[in-house]
py3Dmol code that shows the C-alpha trace and the ligand (Angstrom):
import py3Dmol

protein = """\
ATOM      1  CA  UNK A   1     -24.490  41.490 -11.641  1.00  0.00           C
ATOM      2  CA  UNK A   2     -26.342  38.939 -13.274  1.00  0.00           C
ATOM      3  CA  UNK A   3     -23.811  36.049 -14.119  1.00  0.00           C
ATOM      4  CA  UNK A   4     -24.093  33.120 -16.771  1.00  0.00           C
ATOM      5  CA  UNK A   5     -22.119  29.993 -16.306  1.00  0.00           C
ATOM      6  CA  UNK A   6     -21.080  27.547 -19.368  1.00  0.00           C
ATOM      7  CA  UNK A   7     -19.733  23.956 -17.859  1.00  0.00           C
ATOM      8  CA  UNK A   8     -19.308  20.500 -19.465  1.00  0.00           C
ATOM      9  CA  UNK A   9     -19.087  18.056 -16.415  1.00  0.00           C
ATOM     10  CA  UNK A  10     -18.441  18.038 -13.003  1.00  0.00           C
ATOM     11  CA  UNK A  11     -18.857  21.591 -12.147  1.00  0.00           C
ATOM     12  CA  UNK A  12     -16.565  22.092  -8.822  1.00  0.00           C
ATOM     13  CA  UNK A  13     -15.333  25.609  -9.744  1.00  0.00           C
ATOM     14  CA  UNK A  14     -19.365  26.390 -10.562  1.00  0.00           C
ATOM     15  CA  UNK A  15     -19.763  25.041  -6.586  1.00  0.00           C
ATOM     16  CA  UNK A  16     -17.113  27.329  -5.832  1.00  0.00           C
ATOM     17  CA  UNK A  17     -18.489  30.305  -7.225  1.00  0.00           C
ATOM     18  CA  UNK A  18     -22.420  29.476  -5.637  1.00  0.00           C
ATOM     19  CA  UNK A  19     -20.804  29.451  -2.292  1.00  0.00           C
ATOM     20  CA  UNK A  20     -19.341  32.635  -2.984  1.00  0.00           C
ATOM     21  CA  UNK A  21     -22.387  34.112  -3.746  1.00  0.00           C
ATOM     22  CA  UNK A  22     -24.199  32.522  -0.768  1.00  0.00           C
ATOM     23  CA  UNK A  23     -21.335  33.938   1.592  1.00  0.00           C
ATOM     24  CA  UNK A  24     -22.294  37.215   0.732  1.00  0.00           C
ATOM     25  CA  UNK A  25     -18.574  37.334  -0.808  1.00  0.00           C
ATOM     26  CA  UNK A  26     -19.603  37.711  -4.596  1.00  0.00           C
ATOM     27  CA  UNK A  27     -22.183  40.882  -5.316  1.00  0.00           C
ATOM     28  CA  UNK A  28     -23.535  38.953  -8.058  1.00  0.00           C
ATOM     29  CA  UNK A  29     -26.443  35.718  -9.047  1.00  0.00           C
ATOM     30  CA  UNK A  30     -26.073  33.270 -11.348  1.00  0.00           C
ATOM     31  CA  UNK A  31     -28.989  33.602 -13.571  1.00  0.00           C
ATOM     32  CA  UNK A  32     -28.647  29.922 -15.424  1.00  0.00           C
ATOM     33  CA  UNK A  33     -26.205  27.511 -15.948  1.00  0.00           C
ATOM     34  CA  UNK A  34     -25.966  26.157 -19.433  1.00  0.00           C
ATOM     35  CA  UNK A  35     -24.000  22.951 -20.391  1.00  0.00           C
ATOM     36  CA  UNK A  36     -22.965  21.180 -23.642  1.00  0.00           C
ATOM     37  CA  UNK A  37     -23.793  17.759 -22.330  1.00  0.00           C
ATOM     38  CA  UNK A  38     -26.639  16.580 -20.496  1.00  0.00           C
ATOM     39  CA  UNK A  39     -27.054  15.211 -17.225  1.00  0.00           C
ATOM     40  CA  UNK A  40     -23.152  16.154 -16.148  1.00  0.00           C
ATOM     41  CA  UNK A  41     -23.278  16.758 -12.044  1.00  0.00           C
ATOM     42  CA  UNK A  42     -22.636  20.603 -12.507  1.00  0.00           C
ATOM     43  CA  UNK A  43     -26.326  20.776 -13.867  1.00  0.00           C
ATOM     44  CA  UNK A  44     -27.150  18.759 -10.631  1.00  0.00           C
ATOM     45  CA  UNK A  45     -25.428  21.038  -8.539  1.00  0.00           C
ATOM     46  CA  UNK A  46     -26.980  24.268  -9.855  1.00  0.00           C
ATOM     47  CA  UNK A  47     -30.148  22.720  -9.487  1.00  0.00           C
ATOM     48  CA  UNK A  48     -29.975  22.037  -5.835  1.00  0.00           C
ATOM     49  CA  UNK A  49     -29.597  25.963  -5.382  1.00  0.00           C
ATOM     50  CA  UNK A  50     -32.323  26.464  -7.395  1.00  0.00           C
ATOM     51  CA  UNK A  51     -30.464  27.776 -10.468  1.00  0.00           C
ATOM     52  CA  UNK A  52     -31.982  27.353 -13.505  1.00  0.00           C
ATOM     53  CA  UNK A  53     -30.534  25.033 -15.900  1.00  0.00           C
ATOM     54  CA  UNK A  54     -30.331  24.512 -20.076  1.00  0.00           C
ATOM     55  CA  UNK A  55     -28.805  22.090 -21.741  1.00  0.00           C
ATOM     56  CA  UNK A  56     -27.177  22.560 -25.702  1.00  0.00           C
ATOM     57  CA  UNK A  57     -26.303  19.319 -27.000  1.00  0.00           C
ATOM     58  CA  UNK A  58     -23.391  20.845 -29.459  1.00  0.00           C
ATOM     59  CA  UNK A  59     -23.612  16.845 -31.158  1.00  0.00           C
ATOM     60  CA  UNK A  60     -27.099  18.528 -32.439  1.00  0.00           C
ATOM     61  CA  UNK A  61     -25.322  20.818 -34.280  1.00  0.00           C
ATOM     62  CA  UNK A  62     -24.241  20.538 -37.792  1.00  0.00           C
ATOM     63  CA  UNK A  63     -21.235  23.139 -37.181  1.00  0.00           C
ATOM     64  CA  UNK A  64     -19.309  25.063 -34.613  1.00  0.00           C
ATOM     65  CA  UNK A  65     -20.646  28.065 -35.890  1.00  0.00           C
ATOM     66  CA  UNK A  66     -24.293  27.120 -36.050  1.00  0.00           C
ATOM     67  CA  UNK A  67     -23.784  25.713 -32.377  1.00  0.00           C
ATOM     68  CA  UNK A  68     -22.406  28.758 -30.977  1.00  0.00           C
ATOM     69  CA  UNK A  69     -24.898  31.379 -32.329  1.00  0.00           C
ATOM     70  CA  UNK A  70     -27.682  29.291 -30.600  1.00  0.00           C
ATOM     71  CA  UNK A  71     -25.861  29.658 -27.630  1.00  0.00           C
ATOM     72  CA  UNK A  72     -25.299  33.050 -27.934  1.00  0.00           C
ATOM     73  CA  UNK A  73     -28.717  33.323 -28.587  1.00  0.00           C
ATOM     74  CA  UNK A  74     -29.825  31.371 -25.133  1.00  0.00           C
ATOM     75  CA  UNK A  75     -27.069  33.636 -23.154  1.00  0.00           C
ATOM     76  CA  UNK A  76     -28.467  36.849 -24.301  1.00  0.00           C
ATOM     77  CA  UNK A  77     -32.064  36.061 -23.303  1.00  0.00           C
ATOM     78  CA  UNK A  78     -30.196  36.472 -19.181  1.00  0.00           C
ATOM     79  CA  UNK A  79     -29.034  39.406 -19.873  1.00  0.00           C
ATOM     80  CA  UNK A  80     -25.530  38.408 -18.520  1.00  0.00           C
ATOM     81  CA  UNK A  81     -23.229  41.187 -17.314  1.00  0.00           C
ATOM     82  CA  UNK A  82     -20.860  38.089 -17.190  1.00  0.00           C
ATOM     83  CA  UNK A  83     -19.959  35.166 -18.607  1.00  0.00           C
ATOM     84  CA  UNK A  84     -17.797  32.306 -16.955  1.00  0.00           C
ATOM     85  CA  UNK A  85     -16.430  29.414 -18.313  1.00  0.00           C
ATOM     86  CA  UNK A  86     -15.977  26.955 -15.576  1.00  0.00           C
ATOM     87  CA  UNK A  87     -15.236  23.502 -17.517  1.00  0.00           C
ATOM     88  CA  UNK A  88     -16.935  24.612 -20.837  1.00  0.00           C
ATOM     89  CA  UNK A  89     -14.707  21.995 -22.911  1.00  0.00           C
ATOM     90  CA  UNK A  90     -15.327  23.509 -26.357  1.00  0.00           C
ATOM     91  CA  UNK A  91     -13.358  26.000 -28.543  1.00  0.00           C
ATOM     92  CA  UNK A  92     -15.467  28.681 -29.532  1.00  0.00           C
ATOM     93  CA  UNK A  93     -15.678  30.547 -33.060  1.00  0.00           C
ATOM     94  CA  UNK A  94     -13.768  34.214 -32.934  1.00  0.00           C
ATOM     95  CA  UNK A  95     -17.732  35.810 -33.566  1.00  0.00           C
ATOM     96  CA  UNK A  96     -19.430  34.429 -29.926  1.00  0.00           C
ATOM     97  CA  UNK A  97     -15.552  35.376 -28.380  1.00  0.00           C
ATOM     98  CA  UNK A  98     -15.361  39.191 -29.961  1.00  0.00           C
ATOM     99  CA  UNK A  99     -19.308  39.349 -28.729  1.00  0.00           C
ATOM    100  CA  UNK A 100     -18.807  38.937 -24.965  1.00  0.00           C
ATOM    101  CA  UNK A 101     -15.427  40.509 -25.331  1.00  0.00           C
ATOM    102  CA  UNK A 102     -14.567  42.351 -21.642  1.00  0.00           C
ATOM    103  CA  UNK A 103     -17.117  40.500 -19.503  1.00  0.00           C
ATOM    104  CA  UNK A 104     -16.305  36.610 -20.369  1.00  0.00           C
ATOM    105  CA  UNK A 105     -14.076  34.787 -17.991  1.00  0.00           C
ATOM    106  CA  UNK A 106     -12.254  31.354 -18.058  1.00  0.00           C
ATOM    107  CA  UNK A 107      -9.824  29.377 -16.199  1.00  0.00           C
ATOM    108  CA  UNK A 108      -7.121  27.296 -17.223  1.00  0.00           C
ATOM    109  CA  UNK A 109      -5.172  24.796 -15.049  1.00  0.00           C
ATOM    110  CA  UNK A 110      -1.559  26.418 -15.792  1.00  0.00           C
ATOM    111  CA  UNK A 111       0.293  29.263 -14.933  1.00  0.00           C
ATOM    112  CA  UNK A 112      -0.480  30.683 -18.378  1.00  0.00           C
ATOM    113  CA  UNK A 113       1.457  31.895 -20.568  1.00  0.00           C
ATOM    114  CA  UNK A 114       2.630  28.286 -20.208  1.00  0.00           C
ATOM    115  CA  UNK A 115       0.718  25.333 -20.713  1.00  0.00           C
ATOM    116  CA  UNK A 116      -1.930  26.614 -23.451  1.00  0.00           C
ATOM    117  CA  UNK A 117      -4.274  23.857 -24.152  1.00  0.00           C
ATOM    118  CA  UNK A 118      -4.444  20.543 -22.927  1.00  0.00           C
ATOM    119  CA  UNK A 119      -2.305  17.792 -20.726  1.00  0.00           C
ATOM    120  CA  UNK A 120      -1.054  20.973 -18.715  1.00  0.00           C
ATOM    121  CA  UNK A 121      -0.120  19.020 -15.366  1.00  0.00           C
ATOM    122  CA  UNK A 122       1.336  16.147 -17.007  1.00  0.00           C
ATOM    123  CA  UNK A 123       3.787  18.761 -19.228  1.00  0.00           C
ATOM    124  CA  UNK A 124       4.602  20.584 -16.178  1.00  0.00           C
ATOM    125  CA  UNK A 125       5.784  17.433 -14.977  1.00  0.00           C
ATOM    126  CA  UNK A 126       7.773  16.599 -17.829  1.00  0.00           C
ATOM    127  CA  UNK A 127       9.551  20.099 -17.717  1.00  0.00           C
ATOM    128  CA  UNK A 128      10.594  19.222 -14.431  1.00  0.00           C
ATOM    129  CA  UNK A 129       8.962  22.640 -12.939  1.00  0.00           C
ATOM    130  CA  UNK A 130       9.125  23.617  -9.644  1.00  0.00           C
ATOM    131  CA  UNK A 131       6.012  25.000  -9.683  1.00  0.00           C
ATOM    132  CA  UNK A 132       1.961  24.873 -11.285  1.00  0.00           C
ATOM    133  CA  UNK A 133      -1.030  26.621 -10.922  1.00  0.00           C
ATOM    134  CA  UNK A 134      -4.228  27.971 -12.328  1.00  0.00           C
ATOM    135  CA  UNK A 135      -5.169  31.266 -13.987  1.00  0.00           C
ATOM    136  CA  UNK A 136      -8.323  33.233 -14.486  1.00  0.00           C
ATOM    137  CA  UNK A 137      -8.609  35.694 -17.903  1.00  0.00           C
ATOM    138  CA  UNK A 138     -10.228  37.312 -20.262  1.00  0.00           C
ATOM    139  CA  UNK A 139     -11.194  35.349 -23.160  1.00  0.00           C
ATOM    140  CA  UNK A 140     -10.228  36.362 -26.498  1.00  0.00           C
ATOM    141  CA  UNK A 141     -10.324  34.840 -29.656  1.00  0.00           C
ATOM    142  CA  UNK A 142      -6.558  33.049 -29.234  1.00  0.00           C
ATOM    143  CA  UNK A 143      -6.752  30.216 -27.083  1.00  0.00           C
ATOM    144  CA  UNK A 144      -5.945  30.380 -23.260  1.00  0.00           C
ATOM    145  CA  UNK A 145      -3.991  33.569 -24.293  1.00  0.00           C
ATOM    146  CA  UNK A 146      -6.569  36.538 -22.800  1.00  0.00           C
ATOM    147  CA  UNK A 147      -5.417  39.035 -20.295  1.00  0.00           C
ATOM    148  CA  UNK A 148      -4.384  37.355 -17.169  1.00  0.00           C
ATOM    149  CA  UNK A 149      -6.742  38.355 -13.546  1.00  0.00           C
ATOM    150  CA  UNK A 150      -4.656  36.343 -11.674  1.00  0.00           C
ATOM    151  CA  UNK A 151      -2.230  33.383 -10.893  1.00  0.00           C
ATOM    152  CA  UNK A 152      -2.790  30.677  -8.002  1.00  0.00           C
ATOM    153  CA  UNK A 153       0.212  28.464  -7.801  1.00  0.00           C
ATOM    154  CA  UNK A 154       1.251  25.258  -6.084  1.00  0.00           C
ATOM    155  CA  UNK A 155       5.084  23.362  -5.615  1.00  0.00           C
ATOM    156  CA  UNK A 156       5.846  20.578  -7.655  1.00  0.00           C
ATOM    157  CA  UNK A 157       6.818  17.790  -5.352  1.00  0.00           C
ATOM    158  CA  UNK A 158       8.873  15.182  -6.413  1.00  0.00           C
ATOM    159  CA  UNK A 159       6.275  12.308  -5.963  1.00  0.00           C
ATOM    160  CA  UNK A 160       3.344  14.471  -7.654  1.00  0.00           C
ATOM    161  CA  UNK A 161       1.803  12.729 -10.341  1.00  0.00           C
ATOM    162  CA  UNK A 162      -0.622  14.561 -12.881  1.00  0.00           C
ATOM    163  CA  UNK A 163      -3.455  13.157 -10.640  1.00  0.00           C
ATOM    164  CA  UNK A 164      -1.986  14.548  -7.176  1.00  0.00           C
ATOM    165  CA  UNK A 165      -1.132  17.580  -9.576  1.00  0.00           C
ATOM    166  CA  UNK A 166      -4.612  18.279 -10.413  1.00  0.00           C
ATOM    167  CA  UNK A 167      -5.838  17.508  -7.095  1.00  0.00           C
ATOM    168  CA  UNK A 168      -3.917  20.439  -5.607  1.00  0.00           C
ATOM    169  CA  UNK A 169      -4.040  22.593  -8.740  1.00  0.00           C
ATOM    170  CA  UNK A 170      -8.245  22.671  -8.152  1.00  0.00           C
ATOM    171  CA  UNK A 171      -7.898  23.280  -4.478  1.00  0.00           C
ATOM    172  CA  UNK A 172      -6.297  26.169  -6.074  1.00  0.00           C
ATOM    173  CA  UNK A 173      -8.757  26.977  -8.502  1.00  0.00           C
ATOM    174  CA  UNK A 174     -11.898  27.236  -5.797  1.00  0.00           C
ATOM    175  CA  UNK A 175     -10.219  30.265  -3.929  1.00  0.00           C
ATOM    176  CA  UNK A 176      -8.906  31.877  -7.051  1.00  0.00           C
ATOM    177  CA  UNK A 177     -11.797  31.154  -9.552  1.00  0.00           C
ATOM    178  CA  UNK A 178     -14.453  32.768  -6.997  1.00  0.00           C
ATOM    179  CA  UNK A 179     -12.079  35.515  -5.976  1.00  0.00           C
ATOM    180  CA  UNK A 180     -11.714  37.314  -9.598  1.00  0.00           C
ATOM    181  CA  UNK A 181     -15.560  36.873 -10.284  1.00  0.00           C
ATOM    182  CA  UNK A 182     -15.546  38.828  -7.056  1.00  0.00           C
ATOM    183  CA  UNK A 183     -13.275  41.766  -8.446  1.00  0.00           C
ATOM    184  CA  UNK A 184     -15.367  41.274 -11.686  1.00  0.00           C
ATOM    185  CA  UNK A 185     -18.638  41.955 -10.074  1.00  0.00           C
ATOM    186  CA  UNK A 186     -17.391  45.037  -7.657  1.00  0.00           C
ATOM    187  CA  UNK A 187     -16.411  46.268 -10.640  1.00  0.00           C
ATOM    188  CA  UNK A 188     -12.929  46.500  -9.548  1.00  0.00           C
ATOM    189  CA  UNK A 189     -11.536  45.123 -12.609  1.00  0.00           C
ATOM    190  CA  UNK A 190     -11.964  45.867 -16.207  1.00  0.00           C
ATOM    191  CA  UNK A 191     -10.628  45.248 -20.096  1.00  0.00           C
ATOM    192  CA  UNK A 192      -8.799  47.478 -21.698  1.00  0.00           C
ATOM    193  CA  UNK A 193      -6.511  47.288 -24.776  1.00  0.00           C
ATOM    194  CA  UNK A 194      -3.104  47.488 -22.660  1.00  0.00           C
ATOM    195  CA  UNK A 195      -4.600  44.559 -20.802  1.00  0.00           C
ATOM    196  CA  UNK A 196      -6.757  44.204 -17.055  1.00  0.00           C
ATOM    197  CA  UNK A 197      -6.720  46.993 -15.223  1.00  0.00           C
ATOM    198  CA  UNK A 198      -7.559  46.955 -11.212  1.00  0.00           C
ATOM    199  CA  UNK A 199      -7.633  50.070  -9.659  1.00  0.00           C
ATOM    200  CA  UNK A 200      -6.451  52.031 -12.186  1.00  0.00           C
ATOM    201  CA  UNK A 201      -3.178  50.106 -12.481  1.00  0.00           C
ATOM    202  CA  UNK A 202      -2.545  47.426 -15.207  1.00  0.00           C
ATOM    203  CA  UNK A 203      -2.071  43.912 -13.609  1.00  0.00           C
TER     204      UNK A 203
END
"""
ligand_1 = """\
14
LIG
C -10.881 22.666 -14.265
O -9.744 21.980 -13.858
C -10.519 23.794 -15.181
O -9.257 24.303 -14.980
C -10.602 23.153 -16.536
O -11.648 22.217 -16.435
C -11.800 21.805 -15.088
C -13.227 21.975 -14.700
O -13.573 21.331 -13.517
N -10.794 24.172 -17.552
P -15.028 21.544 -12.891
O -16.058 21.149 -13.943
O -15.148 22.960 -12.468
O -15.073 20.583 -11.737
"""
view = py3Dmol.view(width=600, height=400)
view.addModel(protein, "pdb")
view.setStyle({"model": 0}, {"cartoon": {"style": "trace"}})
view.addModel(ligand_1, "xyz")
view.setStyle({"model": 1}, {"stick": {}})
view.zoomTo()
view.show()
């Protein structure tokens, strides 16, 4: 499966997901890696495993819309079976969502439904939860609300801060992150209208 990745910075879940590939875990290749700012380590990173690398300056760009059909644009020339957002820290307009409906993937630092949007460690905190985590879904056009793949969670201890939090939380997210691209690409997983289904049994 050919794979495009969208980051904005430092690009540890993108490292994550290499290494899969390079273990022989992931039947897939990342085909380029495409960022909204320039020289953020994650373009580094791809680059030292020889991964080609574009950069879309969205500040370029008169509107979210014009932005994102450019993009869409550059992702289609790859001929992606897949899209992942690993750290792509922009909202994008319902038309480039709907378009890569079923094979666009993103992970949030909650255990979602909770947690949609930003500060999710530090409200976790605040709740006085026992527990965290990360997820991996679908996208759709509703923010942080597609189809769940799965759930990696981590205890709330009472000295965690939102740092420690999101220390452990991406420990989390490097097993978890590389693990449903892995389902994605065996094909083991798919989007339907009830929701994800993995071997023929909705998650
Ligand atoms: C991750 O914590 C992810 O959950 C959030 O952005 C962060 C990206 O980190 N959406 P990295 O760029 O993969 O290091």
């Amino acid at each position: 499966m050919n794979i495009v990745v969208l980051i904005s910075g430092s690009g540890t879940n993108l490292q994550a997901i290499i290494e899969g590939i390079e273990a022989g875990e992931i039947d897939g290749r990342i085909v380029a890696v495409i960022s909204n700012r320039p020289n953020v380590k994650g373009l580094e990173r791809a680059q030292q495993h020889g991964i080609e690398t574009l950069v879309l300056d969205h500040t370029q760009f008169e509107s979210r819309e014009a932005f994102d059909s450019v993009l869409q644009q550059q992702i289609e020339q790859y001929q992606p079976d897949l899209v992942v957002l690993a750290g792509f820290m922009r909202i994008l307009t319902d038309a480039f969502v709907d378009h890569f409906k079923g094979r666009m993937l993103n992970i949030h630092p909650s255990l979602l439904p909770k947690y949609k949007g930003l500060n999710t460690h530090q409200r976790a905190l605040d709740a006085h939860e026992a527990q965290h985590g990360c997820s991996v879904h679908f996208v759709s056009t509703e923010l942080d609300s597609g189809a769940v793949i799965g759930h990696a969670k981590v205890d709330i201890e009472r000295n965690d801060t939102a740092q420690s939090l999101s220390q452990k939380v991406q420990k989390q997210e490097h097993s978890l992150y590389p693990a449903c691209v892995k389902l994605f690409c065996s094909k083991q997983i798919q989007l339907t209208p009830e929701g994800v289904l993995y071997a023929g049994t909705l998650l």
